[in-house]
Structure formats: C-alpha cells, structure tokens
C-alpha positions as CSV (number, residue, x, y, z in Angstrom):
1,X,-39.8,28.5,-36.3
2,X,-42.7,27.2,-34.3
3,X,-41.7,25.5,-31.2
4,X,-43.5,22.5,-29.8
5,X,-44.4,21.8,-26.2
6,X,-41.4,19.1,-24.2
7,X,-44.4,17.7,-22.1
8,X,-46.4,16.4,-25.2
9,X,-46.1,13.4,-27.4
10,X,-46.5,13.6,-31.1
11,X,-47.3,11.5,-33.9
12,X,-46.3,11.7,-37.6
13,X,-50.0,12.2,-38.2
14,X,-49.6,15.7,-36.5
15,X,-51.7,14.2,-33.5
16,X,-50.7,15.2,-29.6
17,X,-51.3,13.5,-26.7
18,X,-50.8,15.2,-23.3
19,X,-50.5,12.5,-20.4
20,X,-51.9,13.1,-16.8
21,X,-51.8,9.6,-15.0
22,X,-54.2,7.9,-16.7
23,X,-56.0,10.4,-18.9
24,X,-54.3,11.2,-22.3
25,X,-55.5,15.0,-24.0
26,X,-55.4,14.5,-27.2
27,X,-55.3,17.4,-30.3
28,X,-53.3,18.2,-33.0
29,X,-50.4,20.1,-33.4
30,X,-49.9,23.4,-34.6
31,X,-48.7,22.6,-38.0
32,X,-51.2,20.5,-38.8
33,X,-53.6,23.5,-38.2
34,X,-50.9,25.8,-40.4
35,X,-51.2,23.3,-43.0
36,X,-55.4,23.4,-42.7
37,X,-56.2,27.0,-42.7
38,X,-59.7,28.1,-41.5
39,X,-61.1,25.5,-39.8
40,X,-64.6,25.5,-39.9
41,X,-65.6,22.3,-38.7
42,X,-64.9,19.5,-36.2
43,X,-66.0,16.1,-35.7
44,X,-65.8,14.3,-32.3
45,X,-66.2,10.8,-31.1
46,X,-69.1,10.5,-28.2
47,X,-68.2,10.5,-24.4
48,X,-68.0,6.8,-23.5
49,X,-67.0,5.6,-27.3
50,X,-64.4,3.1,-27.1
51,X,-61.4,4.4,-29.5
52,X,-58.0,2.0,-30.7
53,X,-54.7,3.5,-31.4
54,X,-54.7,4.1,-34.8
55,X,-57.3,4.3,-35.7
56,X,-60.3,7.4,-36.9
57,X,-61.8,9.0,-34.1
58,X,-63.0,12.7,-35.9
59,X,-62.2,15.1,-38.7
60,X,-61.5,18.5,-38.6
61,X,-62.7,20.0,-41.8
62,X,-61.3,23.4,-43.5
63,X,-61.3,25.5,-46.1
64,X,-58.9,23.5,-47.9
65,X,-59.5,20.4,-46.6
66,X,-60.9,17.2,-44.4
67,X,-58.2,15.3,-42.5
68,X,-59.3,12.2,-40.4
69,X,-57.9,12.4,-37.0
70,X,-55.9,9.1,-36.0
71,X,-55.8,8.3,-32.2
72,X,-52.3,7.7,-30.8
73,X,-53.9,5.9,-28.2
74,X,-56.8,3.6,-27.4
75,X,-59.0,3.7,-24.8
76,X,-62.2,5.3,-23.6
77,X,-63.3,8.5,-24.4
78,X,-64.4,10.1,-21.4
79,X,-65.0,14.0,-22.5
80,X,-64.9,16.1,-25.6
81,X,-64.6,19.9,-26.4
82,X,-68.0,20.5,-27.1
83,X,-67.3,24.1,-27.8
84,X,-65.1,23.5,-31.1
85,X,-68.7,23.0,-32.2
86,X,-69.4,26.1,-32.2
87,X,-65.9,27.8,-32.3
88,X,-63.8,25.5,-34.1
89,X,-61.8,28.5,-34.9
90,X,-60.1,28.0,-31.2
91,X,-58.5,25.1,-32.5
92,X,-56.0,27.4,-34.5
93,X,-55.7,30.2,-31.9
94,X,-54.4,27.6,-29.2
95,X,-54.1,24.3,-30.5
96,X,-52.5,23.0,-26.8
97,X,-54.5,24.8,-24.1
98,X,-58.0,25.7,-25.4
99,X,-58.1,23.6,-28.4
100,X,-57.6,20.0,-27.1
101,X,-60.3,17.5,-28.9
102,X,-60.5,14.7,-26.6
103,X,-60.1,13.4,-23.0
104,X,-59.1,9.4,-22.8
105,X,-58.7,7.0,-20.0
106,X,-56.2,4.9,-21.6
107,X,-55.9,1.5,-21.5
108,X,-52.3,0.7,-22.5
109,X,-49.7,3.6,-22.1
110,X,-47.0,1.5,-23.9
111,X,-49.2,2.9,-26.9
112,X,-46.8,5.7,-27.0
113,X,-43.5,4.0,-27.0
114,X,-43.4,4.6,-30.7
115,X,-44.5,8.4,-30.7
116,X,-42.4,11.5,-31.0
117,X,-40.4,13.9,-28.5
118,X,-41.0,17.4,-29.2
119,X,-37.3,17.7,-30.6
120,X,-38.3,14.1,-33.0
121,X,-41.3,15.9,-34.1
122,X,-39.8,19.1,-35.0
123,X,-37.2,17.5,-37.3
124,X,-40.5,15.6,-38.7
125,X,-41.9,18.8,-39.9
C-alpha cells in the first residue's frame, strides 16, 4: 500500500500542496501518476500567472492519457519546474521531492480548509 506524506494536503483531484509560510508546492500525488503511466509530457502555467483554486493550471499528458491539473489554491505563480520539460519522467520517479510542478504565493490559505489529510486521502484512493 503506498503511503502518503502527513505534511501534505490532498485533493480528490489527486493534486498536493506542500505549505511553507506563504508559498504552497504544488504536484500530484503518487496515484495519480500510477493511474497515468509514462508520462511524457507536462504543461505549466508561466512564472507570474495569476492562478484560482479550482481552477486549470497545466496537463500532464501520458501514454494513456491527458488530465488537466486543478489548483487547490489560488494565487501567484512564482516558479515552475522547468526541467519536467525535458524529463517529465521525474514526475513518476518522485512525485514529492523532485517532481513538484509549481511554486505559489498564496493569497488565501483558508483555500485548504476543504482539502484532505494524508490518512482522508488514503481512504479516497
């Protein structure tokens, strides 16, 4: 069973937001990339975009598959993982260290009073 990191917060659209002060990471969890397969393609806002919880801010495409990312948060995007461009492949070897998407200085952190713990999520899936 894969376990999911206590310091994150999830959404049901398989999105994770890692919270340091006011920048969120965002990326998406590991069984979202289980369910994808070989990714082979990611799509990322541009630094200084203004994204809204909830809304489409990329897609990852696969083998199987394009999924829109949703953002569990709005705010500013304020850096991007330029080198899934190259190596989107990352994104499944380490979906929570090397394979973050996004970097966002939030605007309203109560946008995550209706996301997941790690245990909520893993009962999700």
């Amino acid at each position: 069973m894969t376990s999911y990191p206590e310091d994150l917060r999830y959404l049901d659209s398989h999105e994770y937001v890692r919270l340091d002060g006011e920048i969120a990471t965002i990326g998406i969890t590991e069984f979202a990339v289980s369910q994808l397969g070989d990714i082979v393609f990611v799509e990322l806002p541009n630094v200084e975009d203004e994204i809204e919880k909830g809304e489409k801010f990329g897609t990852v495409e696969s083998v199987k598959a394009v999924e829109e990312l949703i953002s569990p948060i709005g705010g500013i995007v304020i850096e991007c993982n330029t080198t899934l461009e190259d190596s989107p492949e990352i994104l499944s070897d380490d979906p929570y260290g090397d394979g973050w998407l996004i970097k966002v200085k939030i605007t309203d952190s109560s946008d995550l009073d209706d996301s997941l713990s790690a245990e909520q999520y893993q009962a999700l899936v």
